[in-house]
N, C-alpha and C positions, 0 to 999 in steps of 0.2 A: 791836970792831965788833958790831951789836945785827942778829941773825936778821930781828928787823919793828921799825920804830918807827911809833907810831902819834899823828898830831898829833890835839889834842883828846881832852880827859877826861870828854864829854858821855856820856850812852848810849850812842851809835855807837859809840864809842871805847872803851867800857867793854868793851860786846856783844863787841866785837874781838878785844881781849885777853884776854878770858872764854872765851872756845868755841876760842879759842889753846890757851890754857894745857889747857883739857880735852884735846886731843890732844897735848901736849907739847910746844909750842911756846912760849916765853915772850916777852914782847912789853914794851917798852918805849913808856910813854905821856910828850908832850912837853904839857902845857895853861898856857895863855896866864894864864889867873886863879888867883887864889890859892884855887881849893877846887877839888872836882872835882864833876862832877855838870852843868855845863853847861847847859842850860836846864830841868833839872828842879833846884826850890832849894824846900824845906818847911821855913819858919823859926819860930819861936814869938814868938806875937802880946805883946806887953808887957803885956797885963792880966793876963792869966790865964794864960799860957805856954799856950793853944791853939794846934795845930800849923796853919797857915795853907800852902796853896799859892801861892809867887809862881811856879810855872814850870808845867809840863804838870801834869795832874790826872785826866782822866776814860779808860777805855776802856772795852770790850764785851768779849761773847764773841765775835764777829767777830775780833776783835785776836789773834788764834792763838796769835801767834808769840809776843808778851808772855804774853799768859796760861801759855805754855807754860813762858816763864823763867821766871815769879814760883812756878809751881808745884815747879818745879827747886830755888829758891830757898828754897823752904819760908816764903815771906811769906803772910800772910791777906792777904785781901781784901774788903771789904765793899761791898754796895748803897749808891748813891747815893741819900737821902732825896727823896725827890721825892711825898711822896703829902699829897691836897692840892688845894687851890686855886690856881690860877696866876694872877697878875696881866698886862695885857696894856695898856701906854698907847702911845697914839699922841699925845698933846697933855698939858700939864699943867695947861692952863685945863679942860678938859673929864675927866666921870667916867671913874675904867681900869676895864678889861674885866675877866671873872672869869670863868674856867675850870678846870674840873673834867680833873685828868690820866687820862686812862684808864690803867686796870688792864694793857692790852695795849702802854703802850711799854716801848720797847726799854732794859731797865735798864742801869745804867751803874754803872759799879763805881769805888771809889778802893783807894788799898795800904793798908793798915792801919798810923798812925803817920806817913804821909808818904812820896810819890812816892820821898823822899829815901832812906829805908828800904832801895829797890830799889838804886840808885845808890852807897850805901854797902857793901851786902850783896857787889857786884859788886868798889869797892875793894879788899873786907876777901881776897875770893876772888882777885883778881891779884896782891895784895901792896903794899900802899901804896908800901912802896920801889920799887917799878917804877912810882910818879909823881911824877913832876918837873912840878913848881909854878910858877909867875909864870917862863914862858918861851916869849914869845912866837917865834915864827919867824920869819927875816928873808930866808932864801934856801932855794935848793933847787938841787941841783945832781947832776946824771949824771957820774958819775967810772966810765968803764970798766963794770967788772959789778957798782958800787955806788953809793948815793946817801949825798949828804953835803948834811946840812942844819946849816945856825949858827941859834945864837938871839940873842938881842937883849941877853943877860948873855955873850955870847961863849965857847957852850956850842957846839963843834964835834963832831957824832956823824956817824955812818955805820952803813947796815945795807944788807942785800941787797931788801928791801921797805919801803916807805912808805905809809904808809896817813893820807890826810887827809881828817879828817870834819869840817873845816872847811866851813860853808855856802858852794856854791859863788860866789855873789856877793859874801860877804863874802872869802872866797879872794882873789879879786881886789882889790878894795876896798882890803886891807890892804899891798896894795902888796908882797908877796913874791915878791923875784926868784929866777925858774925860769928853769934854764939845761939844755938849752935852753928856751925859750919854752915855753906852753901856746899848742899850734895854734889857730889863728882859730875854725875852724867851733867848736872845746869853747869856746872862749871868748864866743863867742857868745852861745852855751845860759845860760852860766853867767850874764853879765850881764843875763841876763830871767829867773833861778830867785828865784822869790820864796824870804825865807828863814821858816820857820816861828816864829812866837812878836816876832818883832824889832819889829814894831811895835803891839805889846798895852800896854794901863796894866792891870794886873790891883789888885784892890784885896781886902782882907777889911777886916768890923768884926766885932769881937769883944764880945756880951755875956755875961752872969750865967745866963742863961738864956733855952730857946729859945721866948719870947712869942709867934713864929708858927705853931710847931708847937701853941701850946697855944689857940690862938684858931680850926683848921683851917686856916691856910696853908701852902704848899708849900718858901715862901723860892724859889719857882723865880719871876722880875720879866723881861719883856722891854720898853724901851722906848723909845719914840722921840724920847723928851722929852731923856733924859739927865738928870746924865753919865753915871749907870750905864746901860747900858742890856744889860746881860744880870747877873742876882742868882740864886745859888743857893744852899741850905744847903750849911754846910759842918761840921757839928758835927764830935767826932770817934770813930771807933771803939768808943770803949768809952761815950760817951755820958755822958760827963762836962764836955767842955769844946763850948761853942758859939757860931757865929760865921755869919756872912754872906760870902758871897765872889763878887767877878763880874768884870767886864770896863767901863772906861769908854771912850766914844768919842774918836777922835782928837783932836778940839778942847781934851777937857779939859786934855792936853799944854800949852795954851796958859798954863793957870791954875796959881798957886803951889799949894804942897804946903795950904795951911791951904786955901786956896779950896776947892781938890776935898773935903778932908774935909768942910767946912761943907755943901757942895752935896749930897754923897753923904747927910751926917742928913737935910737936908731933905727928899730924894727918897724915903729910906724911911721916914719920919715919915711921909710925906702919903699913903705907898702903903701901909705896913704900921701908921700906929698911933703915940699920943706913947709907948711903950714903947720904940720906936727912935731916939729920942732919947738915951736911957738908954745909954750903952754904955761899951767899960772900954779900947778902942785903937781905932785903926785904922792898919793897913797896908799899904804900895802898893807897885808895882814898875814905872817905866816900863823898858821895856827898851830903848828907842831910846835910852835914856844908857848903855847899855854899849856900848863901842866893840868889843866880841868876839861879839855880837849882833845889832848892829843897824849901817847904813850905808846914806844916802840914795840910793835910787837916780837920782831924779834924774827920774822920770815914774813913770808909774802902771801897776806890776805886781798880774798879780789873784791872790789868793790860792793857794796851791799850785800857782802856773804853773810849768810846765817839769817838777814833782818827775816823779821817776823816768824821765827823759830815757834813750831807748836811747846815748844817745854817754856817758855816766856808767859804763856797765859796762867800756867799752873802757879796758885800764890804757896809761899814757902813761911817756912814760921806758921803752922797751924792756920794760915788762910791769912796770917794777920802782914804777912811781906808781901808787897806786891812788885811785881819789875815793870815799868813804864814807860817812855821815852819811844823816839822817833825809830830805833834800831829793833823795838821790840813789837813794832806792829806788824800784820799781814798783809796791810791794806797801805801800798806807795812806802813800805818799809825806806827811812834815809831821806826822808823828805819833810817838808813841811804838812801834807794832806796825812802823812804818818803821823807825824807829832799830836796834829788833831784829833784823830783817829782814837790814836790810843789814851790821850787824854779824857776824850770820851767815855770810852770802852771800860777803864778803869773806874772814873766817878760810875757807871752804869754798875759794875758789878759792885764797888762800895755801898752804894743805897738800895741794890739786891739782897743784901747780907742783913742791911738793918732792919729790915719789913719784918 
């Protein structure tokens, strides 16, 4: 029998077993997919092996709690590019707007290497053998003064604590049967928590060189036209390899994989230049096709609804269910300084309980 098992390999889950194991606790993680890292994924682009972000990407110094692991962690961190001229469309028949970024905002940082960095850093530090891979969950079950959960490969475990940073709406979604039940009023919450990232198309392209920087622009695009309709630089670290990366709107879902690319040259062709034409990949990521991600809800949740709901602290199952995850915090709920947060929060109140 395992002291804590912890479902999900995402940050949460990482956080978990990380600030565990610092107090001596060691913790078993159970993830659905075959890698760990959960919605943060930093893959290399095919042109040039530029590290691109298809999952989370930006924070601040606001973000405390992060800032504080990665410093733990001994990873660099760098400023996010953004000095420059911004591009601003509302139409694509009509000329875009051009803005000057003031000196005074609020800088934004990436990891050095890839978000991925942090999330691997965190593996290496729990012990990769304490994660078990492509096993999804299929029940949950109160046995007396333990929980016994099966997986889907007919992996039967048991420990005195459960920890699921499973998004709460996908929680349900996924159809795992809890015995007893998850009471109504949580279940409630949980079917209106939006979940963070599950319905993003993030995109990069990847060139040779960064022709925007060299012309005065910022690679920062917001528009209304689409499909991209948020572009940022994304070069990397050492200022070798460089690329473009942003977010396209919902509709473009509707379009095959070659449309969105054709559209996306076009968009930055007309906005940044026939240099943008020029390029050596492009890479995308909807995540509404991962079924461990994303699940229709079925009407219109607003962004970050519900995160860090006070009924998400209350543990279920006699104290021994805990809910965890980036949607479950109060603190940057839907974020990565969330994910820390409550990765924290949780190992805190585990080794409260054992004293």
């Amino acid at each position: 029998m395992q002291e804590v098992i912890i479902v999900g390999a995402g940050l949460s889950g990482l956080a978990t077993a990380y600030f565990l194991k610092s107090n001596g606790v060691d913790a078993l993680i159970v993830e659905a997919r075959n890698r760990w890292g959960g919605r943060i994924d930093t893959v290399q682009a095919a042109g040039n092996a530029t590290p691109v972000e298809m999952g989370a990407t930006w924070f601040a110094d606001k973000h405390t709690y992060l800032m504080r692991l990665l410093k733990e962690l001994e990873l660099p961190i760098y400023k996010q590019f953004q000095k420059g001229i911004g591009i601003f469309e509302t139409d694509a028949s009509e000329e875009a707007q051009l803005f000057q970024i003031p000196d005074s905002e609020e800088a934004s940082y990436r990891v050095a290497g890839g978000t991925s960095k942090l999330t691997d850093a965190l593996a290496q530090q729990i012990g990769t053998e304490n994660i078990i891979l492509n096993s999804p969950i299929i029940s949950v079950s109160e046995l007396d003064d333990v929980i016994e959960i099966n997986t889907a490969k007919g992996e039967r475990l048991t420990c005195r604590y459960l920890v699921t940073t499973i998004p709460p709406f996908l929680l349900l979604s996924q159809k795992i049967a809890f015995n007893p039940p998850i009471a109504d009023e949580v279940k409630s919450v949980m079917e209106n928590t939006h979940t963070w990232m599950g319905d993003a198309i993030k995109f990069a392209v990847e060139y040779e060189r960064p022709f925007w920087r060299q012309i005065g622009f910022s690679g920062n695009v917001f528009s209304h036209a689409g499909p991209a309709i948020e572009v940022h630089d994304h070069s990397n670290y050492e200022g070798s390899r460089f690329a473009l990366i942003g977010f396209l709107s919902a509709d473009a879902s509707n379009m095959a994989k070659e449309e969105r690319e054709q559209k996306v040259i076009e968009q930055l062709t007309r906005l940044l230049g026939d240099e943008a034409a020029s390029y050596l990949s492009y890479t995308e990521r909807l995540w509404k096709e991962e079924a461990y991600t994303f699940a229709d809800y079925g009407k219109y949740i607003m962004p970050h609804q519900n995160s860090g709901h006070p009924l998400y602290a209350k543990p279920l199952m006699n104290g021994k269910l805990l809910l965890a995850g980036t949607e479950t915090s109060p603190v940057f709920g839907g974020y990565m300084d969330g994910a820390v947060y409550s990765g924290l929060a949780t190992a805190h109140h585990i080794l409260q309980e054992k004293r």
